[in-house]
C-alpha positions in Angstrom: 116.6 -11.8 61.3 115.3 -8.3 61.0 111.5 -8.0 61.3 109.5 -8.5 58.2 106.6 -5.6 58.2 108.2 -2.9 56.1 105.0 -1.2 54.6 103.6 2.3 55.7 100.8 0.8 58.2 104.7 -0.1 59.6 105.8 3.2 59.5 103.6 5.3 61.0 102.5 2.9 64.0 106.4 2.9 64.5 106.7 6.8 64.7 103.7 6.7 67.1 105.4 4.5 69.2 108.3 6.6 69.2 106.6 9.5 69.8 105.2 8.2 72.4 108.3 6.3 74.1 110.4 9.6 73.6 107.9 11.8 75.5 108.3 9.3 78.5 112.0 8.7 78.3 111.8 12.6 79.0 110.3 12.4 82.6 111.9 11.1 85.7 112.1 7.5 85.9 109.8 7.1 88.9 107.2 8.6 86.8 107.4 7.4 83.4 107.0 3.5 84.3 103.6 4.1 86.3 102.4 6.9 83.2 103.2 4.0 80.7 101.7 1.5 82.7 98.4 3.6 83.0 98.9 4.5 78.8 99.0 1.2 78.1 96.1 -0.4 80.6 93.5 2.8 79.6 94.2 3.5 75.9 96.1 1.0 73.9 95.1 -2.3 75.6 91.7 -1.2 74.8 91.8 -0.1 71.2 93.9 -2.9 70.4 91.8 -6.0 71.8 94.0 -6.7 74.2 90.8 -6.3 77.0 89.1 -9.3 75.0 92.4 -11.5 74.9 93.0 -11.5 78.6 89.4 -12.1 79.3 89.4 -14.9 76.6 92.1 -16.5 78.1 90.9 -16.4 81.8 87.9 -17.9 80.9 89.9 -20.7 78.7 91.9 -21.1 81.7 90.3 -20.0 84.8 86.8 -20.5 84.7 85.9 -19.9 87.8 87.7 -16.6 88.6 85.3 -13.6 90.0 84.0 -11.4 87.5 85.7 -8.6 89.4 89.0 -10.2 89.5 89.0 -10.5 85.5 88.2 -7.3 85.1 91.0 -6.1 87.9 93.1 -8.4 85.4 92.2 -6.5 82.1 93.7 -3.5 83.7 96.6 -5.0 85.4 98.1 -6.7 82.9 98.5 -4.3 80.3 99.8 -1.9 83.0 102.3 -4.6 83.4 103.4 -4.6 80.0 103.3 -1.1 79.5 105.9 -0.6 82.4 108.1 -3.6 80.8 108.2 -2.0 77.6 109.7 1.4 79.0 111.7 0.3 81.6 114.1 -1.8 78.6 114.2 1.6 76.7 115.0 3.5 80.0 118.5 1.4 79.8 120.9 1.9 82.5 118.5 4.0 84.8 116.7 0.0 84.8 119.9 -1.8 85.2 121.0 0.5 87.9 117.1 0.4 89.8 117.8 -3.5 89.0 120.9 -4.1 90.3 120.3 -3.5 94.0 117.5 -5.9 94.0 118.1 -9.2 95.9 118.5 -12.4 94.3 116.8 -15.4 96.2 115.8 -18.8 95.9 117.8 -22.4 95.6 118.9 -21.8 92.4 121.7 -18.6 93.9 124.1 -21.0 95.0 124.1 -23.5 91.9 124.3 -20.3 90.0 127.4 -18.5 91.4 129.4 -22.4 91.8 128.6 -22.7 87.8 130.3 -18.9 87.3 133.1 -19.5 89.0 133.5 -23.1 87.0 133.2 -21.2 84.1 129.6 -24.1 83.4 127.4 -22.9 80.4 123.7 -21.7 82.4 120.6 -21.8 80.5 118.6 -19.5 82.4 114.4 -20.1 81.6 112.1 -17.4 82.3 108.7 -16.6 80.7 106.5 -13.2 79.5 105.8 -12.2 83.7 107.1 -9.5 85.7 110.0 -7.6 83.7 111.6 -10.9 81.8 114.6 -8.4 81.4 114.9 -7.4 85.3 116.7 -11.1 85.9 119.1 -10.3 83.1 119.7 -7.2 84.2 119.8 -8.0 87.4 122.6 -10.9 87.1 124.8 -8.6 84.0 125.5 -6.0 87.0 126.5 -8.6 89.3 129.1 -9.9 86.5 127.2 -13.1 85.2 127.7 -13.1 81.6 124.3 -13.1 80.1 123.5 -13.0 76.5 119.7 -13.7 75.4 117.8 -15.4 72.5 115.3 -13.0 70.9 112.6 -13.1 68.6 112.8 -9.8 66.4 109.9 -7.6 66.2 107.5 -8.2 63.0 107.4 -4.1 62.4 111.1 -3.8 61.5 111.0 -0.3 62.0 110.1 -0.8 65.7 112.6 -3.7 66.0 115.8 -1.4 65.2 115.0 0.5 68.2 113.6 -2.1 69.9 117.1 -3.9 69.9 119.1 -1.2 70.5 116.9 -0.8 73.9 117.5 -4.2 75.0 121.4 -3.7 74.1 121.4 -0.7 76.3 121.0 -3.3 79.0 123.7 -5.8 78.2 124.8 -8.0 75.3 124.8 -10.2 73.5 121.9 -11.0 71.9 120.9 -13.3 69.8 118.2 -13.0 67.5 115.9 -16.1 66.1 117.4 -17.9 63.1 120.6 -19.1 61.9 123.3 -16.6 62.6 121.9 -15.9 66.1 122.0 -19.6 67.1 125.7 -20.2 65.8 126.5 -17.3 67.9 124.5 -18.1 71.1 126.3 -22.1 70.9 129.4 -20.3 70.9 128.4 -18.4 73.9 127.6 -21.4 75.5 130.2 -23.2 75.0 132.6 -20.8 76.2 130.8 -21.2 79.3 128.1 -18.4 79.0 124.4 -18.1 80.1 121.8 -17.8 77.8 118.3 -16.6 78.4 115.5 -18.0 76.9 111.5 -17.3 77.2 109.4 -20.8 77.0 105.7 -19.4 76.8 105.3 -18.3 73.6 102.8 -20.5 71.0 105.6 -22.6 68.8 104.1 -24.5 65.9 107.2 -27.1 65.8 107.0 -27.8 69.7 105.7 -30.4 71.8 102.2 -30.4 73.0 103.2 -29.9 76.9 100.5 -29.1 79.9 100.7 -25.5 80.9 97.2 -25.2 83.6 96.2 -28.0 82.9 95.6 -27.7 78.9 97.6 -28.6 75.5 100.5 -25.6 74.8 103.1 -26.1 72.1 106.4 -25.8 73.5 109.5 -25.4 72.3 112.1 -28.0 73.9 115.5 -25.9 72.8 115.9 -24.7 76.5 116.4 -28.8 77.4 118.3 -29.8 74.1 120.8 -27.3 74.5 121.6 -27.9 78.0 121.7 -32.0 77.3 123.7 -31.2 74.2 126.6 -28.7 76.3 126.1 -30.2 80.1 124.1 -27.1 81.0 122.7 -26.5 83.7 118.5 -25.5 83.5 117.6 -22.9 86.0 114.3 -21.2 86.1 114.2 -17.5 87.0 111.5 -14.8 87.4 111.4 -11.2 88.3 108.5 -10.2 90.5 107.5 -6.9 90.3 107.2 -5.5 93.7 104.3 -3.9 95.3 105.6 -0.5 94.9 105.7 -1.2 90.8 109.2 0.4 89.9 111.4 -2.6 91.9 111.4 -6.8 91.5 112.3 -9.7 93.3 114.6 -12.3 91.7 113.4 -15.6 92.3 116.2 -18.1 91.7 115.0 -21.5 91.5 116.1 -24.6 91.7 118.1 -26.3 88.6 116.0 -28.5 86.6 117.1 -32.0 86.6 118.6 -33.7 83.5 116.2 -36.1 81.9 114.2 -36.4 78.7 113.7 -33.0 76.9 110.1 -33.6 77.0 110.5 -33.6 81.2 112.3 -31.1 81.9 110.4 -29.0 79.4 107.1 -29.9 81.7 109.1 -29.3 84.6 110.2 -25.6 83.2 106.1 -25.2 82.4 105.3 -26.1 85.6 107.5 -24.1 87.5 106.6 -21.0 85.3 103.1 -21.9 86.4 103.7 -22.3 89.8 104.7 -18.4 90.4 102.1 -17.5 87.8 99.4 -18.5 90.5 100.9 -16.9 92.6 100.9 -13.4 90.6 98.2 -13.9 87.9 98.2 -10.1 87.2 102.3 -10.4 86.1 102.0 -12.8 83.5 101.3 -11.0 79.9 97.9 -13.2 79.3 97.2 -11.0 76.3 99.8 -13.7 74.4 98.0 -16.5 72.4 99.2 -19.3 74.0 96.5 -21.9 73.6 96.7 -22.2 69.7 95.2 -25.7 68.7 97.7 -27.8 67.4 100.6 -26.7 65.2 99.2 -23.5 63.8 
């Protein structure tokens, strides 16, 4: 499904953007991820409230944190975003800077042994890092990674916006009824599917994710129940230089009730979270109360 947003508010913010990611895509690489990072952080993440949602969440969530550290946070993680947006429009420059960084973790070896058996993969990641530095990561390495996708409200963005994450691999497979037939087909041919779990969903279950109620979608556990999948959680973690990531691999998620292995996916996204609060897009609504 094609976003909805069609009007000429739609418009124009679109050809801003476009303006804006063209005059990028013209610089080196090594210098338009850091440029976008700092557009982002400085100018847009303040105009469009994006300052007030992170610190609204930190306080939801980590009460106790330093003032200074929020405030580090309000500028990091926007800069973290903006550098995610253009490194999926920069295309195969990202997939080649991608595909030379190492994949660790307990999950490599389950990975590779369900390749080679030809095992469907449902591969669980949330809004951190690059979410599309994993994919890109494991398409150059031969895995055969489509992705689920929720289109763009501004459709005008969203036709560019999916050609950019094309440029990386394919397939995708967008939210709704067409791009689910296609991505159980994928599956069952023995594909790996990528799929984001930390986004608000009004028809999931009311999980933990630090320590408080988060809606969460339990398609990640259904489908690999439903097609013997495996579950593996995987994260890219941007590396201290800002341009490069590590790919954390871990450890497939037991088989169980959807509801428990949907905890255990929140939990491990959690886990690595702490461990890099300024990677994780906080400016996301995540907390919604109830089914909203």
């Amino acid at each position: 499904m094609a976003g909805k947003n069609t009007g000429a508010g739609a418009w124009i913010e679109d050809r801003a953007l476009r303006l804006l990611i063209g005059g990028l895509l013209a610089l080196p690489y090594g210098w338009r991820v850091p440029l976008c990072g700092w557009v982002m952080s400085r100018v847009i993440a303040p105009l469009a409230g994006y300052d007030r949602r992170v610190r609204d969440n930190l306080a939801r969530i980590l009460p106790d944190l330093p003032e200074a550290e929020v405030r580090r946070l309000m500028r990091k993680v926007p800069d973290n975003v903006g550098r995610t947006v253009i490194e999926i429009y920069s295309g195969q420059e990202f997939v080649a800077r991608t595909a030379s960084n190492p994949l660790h973790g307990a999950g490599v070896e389950p990975l590779a042994e369900a390749h080679v058996q030809g095992r469907p993969v449902v591969l669980v990641t949330g809004h951190f890092g690059n979410y599309d530095a994993s994919r890109a990561a494991l398409i150059a390495r031969g895995y055969p990674v489509g992705a689920l996708y929720r289109p763009m409200n501004n459709a005008y963005f969203n036709e560019h916006y999916v050609r950019a994450m094309e440029s990386i691999g394919k397939p995708l497979f967008p939210r709704g009824k067409r791009g689910l037939a296609a991505m159980l087909r994928h599956l069952r041919q023995g594909g790996m599917v990528g799929m984001l779990i930390d986004l608000h969903m009004r028809d999931g279950e009311p999980l933990q994710f630090f320590g408080h109620e988060a809606m969460t979608a339990l398609s990640a556990a259904d489908l690999a129940l439903k097609y013997d999948a495996l579950v593996i959680p995987i994260y890219a973690i941007r590396a201290a230089n800002g341009l490069d990531f590590e790919i954390r691999v871990d450890a497939p998620i037991p088989h169980g009730t959807p509801e428990a292995m949907t905890q255990a996916l929140n939990d491990s996204l959690e886990a690595v979270v702490r461990e890099h609060l300024d990677q994780w897009f906080w400016i996301h609504r995540r907390w919604r109360a109830g089914r909203k």
